[in-house]
Every structure is written in structure tokens, then in C-alpha cells.
N, C-alpha and C positions, 0 to 999 in steps of 0.2 A: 594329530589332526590340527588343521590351522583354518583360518577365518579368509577367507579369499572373496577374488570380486569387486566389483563397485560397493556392495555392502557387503563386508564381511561379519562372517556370524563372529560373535564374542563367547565367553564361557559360560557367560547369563545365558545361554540362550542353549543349552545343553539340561539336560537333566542331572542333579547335583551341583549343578552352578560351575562346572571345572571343564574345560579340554577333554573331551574321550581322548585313551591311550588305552593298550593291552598289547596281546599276542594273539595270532591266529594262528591255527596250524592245517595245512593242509593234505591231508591219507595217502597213504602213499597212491599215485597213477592217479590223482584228484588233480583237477585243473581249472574249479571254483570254490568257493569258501567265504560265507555268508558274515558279513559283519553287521550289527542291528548298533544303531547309532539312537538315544536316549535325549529327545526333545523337548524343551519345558515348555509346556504350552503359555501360553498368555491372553488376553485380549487385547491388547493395543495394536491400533490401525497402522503399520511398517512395512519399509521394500523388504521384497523377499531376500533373504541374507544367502550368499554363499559360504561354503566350506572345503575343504580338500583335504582328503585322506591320504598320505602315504605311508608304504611300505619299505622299510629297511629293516637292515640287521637278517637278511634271507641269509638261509641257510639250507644244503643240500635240493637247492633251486634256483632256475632263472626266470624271473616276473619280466617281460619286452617291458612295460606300462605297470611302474610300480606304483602310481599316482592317480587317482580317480575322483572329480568334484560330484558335487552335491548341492542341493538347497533347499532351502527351511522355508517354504511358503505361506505366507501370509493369508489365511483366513478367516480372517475378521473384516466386518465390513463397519465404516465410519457411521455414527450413528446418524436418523433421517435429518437435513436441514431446517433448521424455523424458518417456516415458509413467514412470507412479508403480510405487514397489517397494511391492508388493502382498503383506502376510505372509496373505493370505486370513483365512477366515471365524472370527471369535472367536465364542468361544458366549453369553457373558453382554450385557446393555444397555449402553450406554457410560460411563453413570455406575458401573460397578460396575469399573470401573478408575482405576490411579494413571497419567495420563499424562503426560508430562513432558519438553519439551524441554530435552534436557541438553546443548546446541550443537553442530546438525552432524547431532543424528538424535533420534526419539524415541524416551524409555523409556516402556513400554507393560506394568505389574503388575495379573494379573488378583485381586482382593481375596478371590475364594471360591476356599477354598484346593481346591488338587489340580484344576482346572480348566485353564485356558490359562497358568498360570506366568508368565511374564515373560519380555518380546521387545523389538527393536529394531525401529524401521521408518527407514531412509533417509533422505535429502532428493531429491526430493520421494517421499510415500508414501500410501499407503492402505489406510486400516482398516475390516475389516465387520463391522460389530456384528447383536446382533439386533436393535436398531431403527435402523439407522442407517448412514449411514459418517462415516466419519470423513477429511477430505485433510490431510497434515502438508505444509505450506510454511515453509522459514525464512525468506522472504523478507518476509512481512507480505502481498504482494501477494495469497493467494487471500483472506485476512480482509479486504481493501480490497474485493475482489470482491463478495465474498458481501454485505459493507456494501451493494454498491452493487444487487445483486441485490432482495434485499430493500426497497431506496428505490423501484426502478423498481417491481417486480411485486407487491411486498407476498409474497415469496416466498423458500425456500431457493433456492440454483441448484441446476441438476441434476449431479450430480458429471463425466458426458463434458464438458459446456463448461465446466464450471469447470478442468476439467485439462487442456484442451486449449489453453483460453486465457493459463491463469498462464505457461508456458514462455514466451508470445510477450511476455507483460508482460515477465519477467526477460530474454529475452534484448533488449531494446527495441525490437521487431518491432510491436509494439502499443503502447497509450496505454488507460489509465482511461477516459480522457474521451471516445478513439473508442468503446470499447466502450457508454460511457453514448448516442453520441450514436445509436448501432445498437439500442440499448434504446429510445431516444424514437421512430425510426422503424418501428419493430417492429407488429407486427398487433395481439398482445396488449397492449401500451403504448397501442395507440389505442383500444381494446376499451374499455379501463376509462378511459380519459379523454378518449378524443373528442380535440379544438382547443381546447383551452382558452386564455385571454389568459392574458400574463404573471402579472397578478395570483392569477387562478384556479389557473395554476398552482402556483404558491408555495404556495399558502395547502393545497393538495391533497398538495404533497410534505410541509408537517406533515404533515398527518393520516396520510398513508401512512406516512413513514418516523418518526417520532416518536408517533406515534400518539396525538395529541390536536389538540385546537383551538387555533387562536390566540388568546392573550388579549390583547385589544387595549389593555386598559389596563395590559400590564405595558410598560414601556421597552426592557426584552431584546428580547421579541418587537418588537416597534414598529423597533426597531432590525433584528431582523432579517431581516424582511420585504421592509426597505428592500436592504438589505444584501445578499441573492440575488436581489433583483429584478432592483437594479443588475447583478450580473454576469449573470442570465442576459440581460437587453438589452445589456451589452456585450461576450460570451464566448461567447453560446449558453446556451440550455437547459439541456445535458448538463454545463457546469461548475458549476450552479448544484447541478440533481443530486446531482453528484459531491460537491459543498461541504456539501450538508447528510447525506448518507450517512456522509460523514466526519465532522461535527458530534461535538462531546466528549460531546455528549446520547448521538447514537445510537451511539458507541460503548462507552456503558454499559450502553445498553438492549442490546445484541447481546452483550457477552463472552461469554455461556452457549454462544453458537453459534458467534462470530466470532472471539471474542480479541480481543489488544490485546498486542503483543510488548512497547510502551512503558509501558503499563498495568503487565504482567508484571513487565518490571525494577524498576520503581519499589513496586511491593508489596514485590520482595525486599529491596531497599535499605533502604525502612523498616520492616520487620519486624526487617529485621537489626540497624540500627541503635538501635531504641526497643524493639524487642523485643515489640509488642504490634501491634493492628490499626490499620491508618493513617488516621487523619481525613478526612474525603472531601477542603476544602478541601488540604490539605500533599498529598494524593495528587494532584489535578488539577494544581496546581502542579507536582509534580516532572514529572508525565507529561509536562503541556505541555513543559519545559525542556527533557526526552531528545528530544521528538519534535521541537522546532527545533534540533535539534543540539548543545546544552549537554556538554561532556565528562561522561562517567559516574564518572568518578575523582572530578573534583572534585567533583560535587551530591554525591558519597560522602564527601569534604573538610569540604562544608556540615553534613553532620550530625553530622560527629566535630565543627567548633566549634560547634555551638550547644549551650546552657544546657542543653537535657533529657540530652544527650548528657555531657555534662561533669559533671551531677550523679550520673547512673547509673556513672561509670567513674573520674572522680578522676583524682590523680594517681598512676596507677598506673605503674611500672616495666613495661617492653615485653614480658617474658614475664608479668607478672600480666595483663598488657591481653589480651592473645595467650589467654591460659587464661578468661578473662570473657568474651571475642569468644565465643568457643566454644561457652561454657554460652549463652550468649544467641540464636545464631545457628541453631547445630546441634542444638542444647538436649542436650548430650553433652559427655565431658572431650575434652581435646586431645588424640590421639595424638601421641607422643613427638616422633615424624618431623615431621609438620604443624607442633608448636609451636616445633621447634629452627628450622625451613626460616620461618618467620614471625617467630619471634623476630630470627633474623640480619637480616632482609630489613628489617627497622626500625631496627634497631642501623647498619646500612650506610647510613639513611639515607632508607629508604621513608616512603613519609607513614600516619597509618593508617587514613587515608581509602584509601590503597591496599588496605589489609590486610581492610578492609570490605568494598570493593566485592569482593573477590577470596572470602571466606567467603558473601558471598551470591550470587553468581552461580557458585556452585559448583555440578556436580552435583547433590550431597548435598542441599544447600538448592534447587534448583530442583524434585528429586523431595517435597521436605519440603511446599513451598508448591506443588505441582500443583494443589490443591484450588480454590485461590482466584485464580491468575491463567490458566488455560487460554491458555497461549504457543505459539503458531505452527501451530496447526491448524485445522479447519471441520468442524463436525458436520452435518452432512445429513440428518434425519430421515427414515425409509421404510419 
């Protein structure tokens, strides 16, 4: 017996942890003969596994079909999802609030005073606006979503599956890419695009999810046609999908609605550090870094040494530096407390790439910059 399929069973996955083998024998003028195969049960939520039995080493017989599959199905079901803390119905549009994740939950200030004041929502949560709602996830996962929402349907998702499904994302009950692939098989998926060949397809996820045409004489595009064609011939469809939904294109095209947690950080970090609006180039740059993993201290390192960095701050002594951060970052003086607790913490030896990265991902600066990185939530128009 062997593991066959898209998922093939392993030996775990047998009763005694090993490959069934044996012998059958068949009666004489007998022309079936039962084999009983020994499944270890489990609870974990998995694709159903194939397997394939064959026969050799016959003797005093001819089997047409000596080889017969099977499969080990999956019955367990993922446990219920944490439904969202829901501070109910706010009364103003969603643009008329400061929203702001300040890590771990969001702050939520409503801008026309003496109306809805100012509140918290949770991880995970939900906001109802009057056009809208609003899903807070810290995890990135529903902003991956709704990316991919939008690639497939040319559409918002609806807020019940989108919250229904992030839980299964974070807990890893689910996969992006199953979901893309239940999007390509979907009614509506085939409504609007029919069987289209690879090529067709590609050429139809720009337009859907980037919302233009291919320009065949640029090289980018040329390249990247090539580039999801290949994977979806060698990964499926629904990676290809997934690869251009997540595209740095359409994640600029989407922050209004989607975010970009990596986006996020990386506006704070250079605001903080330059003090002014960030270059698109040096901003894709840092993004890309955070999002392949790049420590956030250090890219915070990088811009205490570079030249724009070092002509704005000099060689200042660690509480003058600490009192300039301040003005720059918070656009405020130091309070007393802050500057003594930052001043030691470099005197001891901190870097002030530390002391950077620590003023800009502060509360304070991430309610400051709400405006312009929309972090960790999904707006749902309605």
C-alpha cells in the first residue's frame, strides 16, 4: 500500500503507525476477497488523504485491475469561529472618524464633537457605520481577504464570510489559496468568466483586479504575464489569483478599503524618521523589507544612518536627540517621564534606531498617522 493523490495518506495515518501489507488469498472459483484496512483516527481538521492498494506476487491467477484507490476522510469539523466584539451602530460615515490601531485593539474618535466620543473595539471586532462596516483584524488575514475578494468578484466581501472565515485562516484551519480555489469554482466566478485558457485568464485577472489592460510593450507586464501564467500551470489557478490580489500594485489600489499592516508600519517609521511624507520608491522598498521579514529595529537603524537622517539631527547628545525625536515624531515636547525613560535607555546602551522605532509605533503616533495608513481593518460599503 502507498499514499497517493493530491494528499497522500502517510503511515501516521494507518492504525500501528506503519504502511498496511499482507497476503490475501482467494477460494478456489472466488472472484472477490475482502481486505479491511486499520485507520488511526484523529481529530485534526485535513484534506481527505488518498491511498492505493496493490496487488502482486499473483499466483495461480489473473487480477485485469490489480490496483485499487481509496480514501481516508476527514471528519472532524474546525472548531466554531470567535465571532467579532461588536461596539454597535455609530452614527456618522466612516471617514468621519480617527481610527487607529494602537496594538491589540482599535481606537475609534468620532471627529463631530458631542456625537459617538471615543471607543475601543477588540481583536477581532466590528464597526457600523452609516455607510458601512467596518471588520478590525490584527492579523492582516481579513485585508488578505478582501484583496482576494475583490480579484475574484470585482467585489467587497460580505462581512458574515469574511468573519466567519478569518478565524479559520488564524487558527490554520483554512488556507488563502483553498479559499481562492472555492472562489474559481464558485457559480458566480463562472457567471462572469465562463472556461477561459490560462492565457485568458491572466489577462482578465488585470483587468478585474488592477483594473487595466495589459501593456504589451511594457517589460513589467511581459514579465508578468509570463510570471502567473507559469504558476497558475504549475500551482493552480487559485495561486496565481492569490499572487496577483496580493500584488504591491493592488495593494495600493485597495488601502482605502483594505490596508496594508506593512504599508502602515513603514509610513510610521518614515514619517518619524524624516519627518515629512515618504517617497513612493523608499516606501515600497521598506514595505517590501517588513513584509519579507527584515527586523523592524534595524530598517529603524537604517535611517538613523543615513545622510538625510544625520543632517537633520547631528551630533546631538542623547537627551537633545530624545527632545528632537519628539518634536519630530509626536510634533510635541517631551514629557519629563518619556524623556528621562529614553534618555537612560541609550545612555545604557540602546541604539536609536531603537528609540525611533519605539516613538513611532507608539500609540500616540499611530492615532497621529490614522489618516494615512488605515492598519488592520476592512471597510465594507452598504
Amino acid at each position: 500500500m502507498t499514499g497517493s493523490g493530491a494528499n497522500p495518506a502517510a503511515a501516521s495515518d494507518f492504525a500501528g503507525g506503519t504502511l498496511p501489507s499482507g497476503t490475501v488469498a482467494f477460494a478456489a472459483g472466488a472472484t472477490a476477497a475482502t481486505i479491511t484496512v486499520g485507520v488511526a483516527g484523529d481529530t485534526l481538521v485535513e484534506p481527505d488523504e488518498g491511498f492505493t492498494v496493490t496487488l502482486s506476487g499473483l499466483a495461480g491467477t489473473i487480477i485485469a485491475t490489480p490496483a485499487a484507490s481509496g480514501t481516508i476522510r476527514n471528519d472532524d469539523a474546525p472548531p466554531p469561529p470567535t465571532g467579532p466584539t461588536n461596539i454597535g451602530a455609530l452614527h456618522g460615515n466612516h471617514g468621519d472618524y480617527v481610527i487607529a490601531n494602537t496594538g491589540g485593539q482599535l481606537y475609534i474618535q468620532d471627529t463631530v464633537p458631542g456625537r459617538d466620543g471615543t471607543q475601543t473595539v477588540a481583536n477581532p471586532g466590528e464597526m457600523r457605520f452609516a455607510d458601512g462596516i467596518g471588520v478590525f483584524d490584527a492579523t492582516g488575514n481579513a485585508e488578505a481577504m478582501t484583496r482576494l475578494y475583490q480579484g475574484a468578484f470585482g467585489r467587497a466581501p460580505d462581512a458574515p464570510g469574511l468573519e466567519y472565515a478569518v478565524p479559520l485562516i488564524n487558527q490554520g484551519s483554512l488556507t488563502l489559496k483553498q479559499i481562492g480555489e472555492g472562489f474559481l469554482s464558485s457559480g458566480e466566478f463562472q457567471r462572469q468568466y465562463g472556461q477561459p485558457d490560462t492565457g485568458a485568464f491572466v489577462t482578465a485577472m488585470y483587468r478585474n483586479v488592477l483594473h487595466r489592460a495589459i501593456n504589451p510593450s511594457d517589460p513589467l507586464d511581459a514579465a508578468g504575464i509570463q510570471n502567473f501564467s507559469n504558476l497558475a500551470n504549475a500551482q493552480g489557478r487559485a495561486a496565481a489569483l492569490l499572487a496577483i490580489s496580493d500584488s504591491q500594485e493592488n495593494h495600493r489600489l485597495t488601502l482605502g478599503i483594505a490596508g496594508d499592516r506593512f504599508d502602515a508600519q513603514a509610513t510610521r517609521i518614515y514619517q518619524a524618521a524624516f519627518n515629512r511624507v515618504p517617497d513612493a520608491p523608499g516606501l515600497e522598498a521598506v514595505r517590501n523589507a517588513l513584509s519579507s521579514g527584515a527586523p523592524a529595529d534595524q530598517i529603524a537603524q537604517n535611517f538613523v544612518d543615513s545622510g538625510e537622517f544625520q543632517r537633520a539631527y547631528g551630533s546631538q547628545s542623547n537627551g537633545d536627540f530624545i527632545a528632537t525625536l519628539y518634536r519630530n515624531v509626536l510634533h510635541r515636547e517631551a514629557d519629563a517621564g518619556g524623556k528621562a525613560q529614553f534618555t537612560g535607555a541609550l545612555d545604557a546602551g540602546y541604539s536609536r534606531g531603537f528609540a525611533l522605532l519605539a516613538l513611532a509605533d507608539s500609540a500616540e503616533n499611530r492615532i497621529n498617522t490614522a489618516a494615512v495608513t488605515h492598519d488592520a481593518w476592512v471597510f465594507i460599503p452598504g
